[in-house]
C-alpha positions in Angstrom: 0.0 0.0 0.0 1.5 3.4 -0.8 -0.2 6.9 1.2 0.9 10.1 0.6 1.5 11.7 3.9 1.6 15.7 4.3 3.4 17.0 7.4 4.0 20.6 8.5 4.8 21.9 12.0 5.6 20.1 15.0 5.4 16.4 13.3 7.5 17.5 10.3 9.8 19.0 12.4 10.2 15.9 14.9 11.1 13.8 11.9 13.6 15.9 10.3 15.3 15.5 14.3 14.7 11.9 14.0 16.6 11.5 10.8 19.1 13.8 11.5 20.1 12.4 14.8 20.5 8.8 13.2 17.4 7.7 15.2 16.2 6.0 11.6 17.9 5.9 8.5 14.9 7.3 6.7 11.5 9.3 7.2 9.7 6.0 5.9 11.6 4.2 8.3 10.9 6.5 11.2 6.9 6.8 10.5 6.9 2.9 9.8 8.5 3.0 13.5 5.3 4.8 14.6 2.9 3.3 13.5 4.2 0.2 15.5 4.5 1.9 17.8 0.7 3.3 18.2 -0.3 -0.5 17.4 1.5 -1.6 20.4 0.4 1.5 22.5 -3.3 0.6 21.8 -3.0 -3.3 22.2 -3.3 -4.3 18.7 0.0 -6.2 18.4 1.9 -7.5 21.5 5.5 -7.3 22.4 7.8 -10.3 22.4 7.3 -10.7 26.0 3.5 -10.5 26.3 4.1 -13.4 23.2 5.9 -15.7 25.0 4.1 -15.7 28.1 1.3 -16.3 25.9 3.1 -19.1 24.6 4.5 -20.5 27.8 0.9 -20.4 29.2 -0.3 -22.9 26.0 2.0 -25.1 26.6 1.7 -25.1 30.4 -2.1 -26.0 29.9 -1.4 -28.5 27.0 0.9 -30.3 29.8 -1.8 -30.0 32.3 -4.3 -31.4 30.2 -2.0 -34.5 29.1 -1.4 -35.3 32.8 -4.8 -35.1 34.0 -6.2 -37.4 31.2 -3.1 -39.9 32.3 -4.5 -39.2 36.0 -0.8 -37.5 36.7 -0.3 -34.7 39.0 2.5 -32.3 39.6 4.9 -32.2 42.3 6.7 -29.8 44.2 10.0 -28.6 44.5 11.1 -30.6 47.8 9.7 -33.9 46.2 11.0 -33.4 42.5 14.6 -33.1 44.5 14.2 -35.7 47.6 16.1 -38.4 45.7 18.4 -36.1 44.6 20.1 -35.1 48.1 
């Protein structure tokens, strides 16, 4: 998709700092940046983190699921290292 964005004022001026700083190589590059960065700020994508909690909490119900159909439970700490000490 290609958008033709006009800028004048405050925005243009904050991207002309961005640029010239080294911040982003480009203008693209810096509004692509912000637009990210609004999708993040209004919970329509999710950050690597909130991804792989997701992820680890998945897998932490699929391994739930498999050991109460096998009739397993979990253990704790103490009793997972008993045999070791």
């Amino acid at each position: 998709m290609q958008t033709l964005v006009k800028l004048e004022g405050v925005p243009k001026e904050l991207l002309e700092v961005l640029v010239k700083r080294g911040y982003f190589k480009t203008r693209t590059e810096a509004i692509r940046a912000g637009i990210l960065s609004l999708g993040k700020e209004y919970s329509l994508i999710k950050s690597p983190k909130d991804l792989e909690n997701e992820l680890v909490a998945l897998k932490l119900k699929e391994e739930e699921e498999e050991m109460r159909k096998k009739g397993e439970k979990y253990i704790g700490e103490k009793e997972a290292l008993a045999k070791y000490r």
